[in-house]
N, C-alpha and C positions, 0 to 999 in steps of 0.2 A: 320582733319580726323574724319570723321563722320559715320566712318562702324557701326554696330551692330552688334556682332556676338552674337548666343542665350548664355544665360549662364547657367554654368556649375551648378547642383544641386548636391550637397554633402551631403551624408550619408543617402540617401532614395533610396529606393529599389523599382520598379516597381513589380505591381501585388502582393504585400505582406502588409498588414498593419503593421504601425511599432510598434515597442514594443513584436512583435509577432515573436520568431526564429523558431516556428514550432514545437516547442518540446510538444505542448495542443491539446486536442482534439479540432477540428476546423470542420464545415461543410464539407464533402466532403473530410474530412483529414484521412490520416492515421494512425489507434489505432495502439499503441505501444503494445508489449506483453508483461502482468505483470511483469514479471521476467528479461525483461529490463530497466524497470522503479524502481526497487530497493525499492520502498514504504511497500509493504510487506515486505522485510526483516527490512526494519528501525523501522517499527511497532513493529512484532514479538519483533527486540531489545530492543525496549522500554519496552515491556509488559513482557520483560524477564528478566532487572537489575532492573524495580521496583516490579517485585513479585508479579503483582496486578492480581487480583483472576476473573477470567474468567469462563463464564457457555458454555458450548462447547454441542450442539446437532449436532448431526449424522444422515446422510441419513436412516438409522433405528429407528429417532426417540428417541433416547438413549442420557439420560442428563447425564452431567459430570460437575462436578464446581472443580477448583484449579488453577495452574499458572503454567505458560509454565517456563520451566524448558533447554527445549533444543528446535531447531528445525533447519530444512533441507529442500532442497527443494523441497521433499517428504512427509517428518515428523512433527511433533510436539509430543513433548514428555512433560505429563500435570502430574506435582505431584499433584495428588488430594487429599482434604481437608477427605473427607472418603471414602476407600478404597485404591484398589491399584493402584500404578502408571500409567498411559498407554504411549503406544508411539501409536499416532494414524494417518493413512493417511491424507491427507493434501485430496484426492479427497474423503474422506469417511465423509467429513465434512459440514454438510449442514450451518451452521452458530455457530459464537460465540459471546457471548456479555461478555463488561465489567462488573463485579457486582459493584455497590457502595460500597465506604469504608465505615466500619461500626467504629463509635467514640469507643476509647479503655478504 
């Protein structure tokens, strides 16, 4: 018995490189929207049980430094180092940065 039959390839996937389940941005692929991908909340969490102090400007050009205290997925709510607290839009935010810890 001297058939050939072709053989069977196991565990690869045509037209997909492997390693890749589609879940990254890829050429020609589909962005996920933020708020499916969960990164922003895990951030916010982090920046929110260690307290680390954050300078927050605003589409008005308006500085704020303190640490996010709460947020939603609307809000952020920043106890500030001076003055008073805010709760500020999430679209009203043009960027925020980490500040370095300063030695105690």
């Amino acid at each position: 018995m001297n058939s050939k039959a072709p053989k069977k390839k196991h565990g690869k996937r045509k037209g997909k490189p492997a390693g890749r389940l589609g879940g990254g941005p890829s050429k020609g692929g589909v962005k996920r929207d933020p708020s499916q991908t969960f990164k922003e909340a895990a951030y916010l969490k982090r920046l929110t049980s260690s307290k680390t102090l954050i300078q927050v400007r605003t589409k008005g050009d308006e500085e704020f430094t303190g640490s996010v205290a709460y947020y939603d997925s609307r809000f952020i709510r920043l106890t500030c180092t001076d003055g008073p607290n805010l709760l500020l839009y999430k679209s009203d935010i043009k960027y925020f940065s980490e500040q370095p810890k300063t030695p105690e």
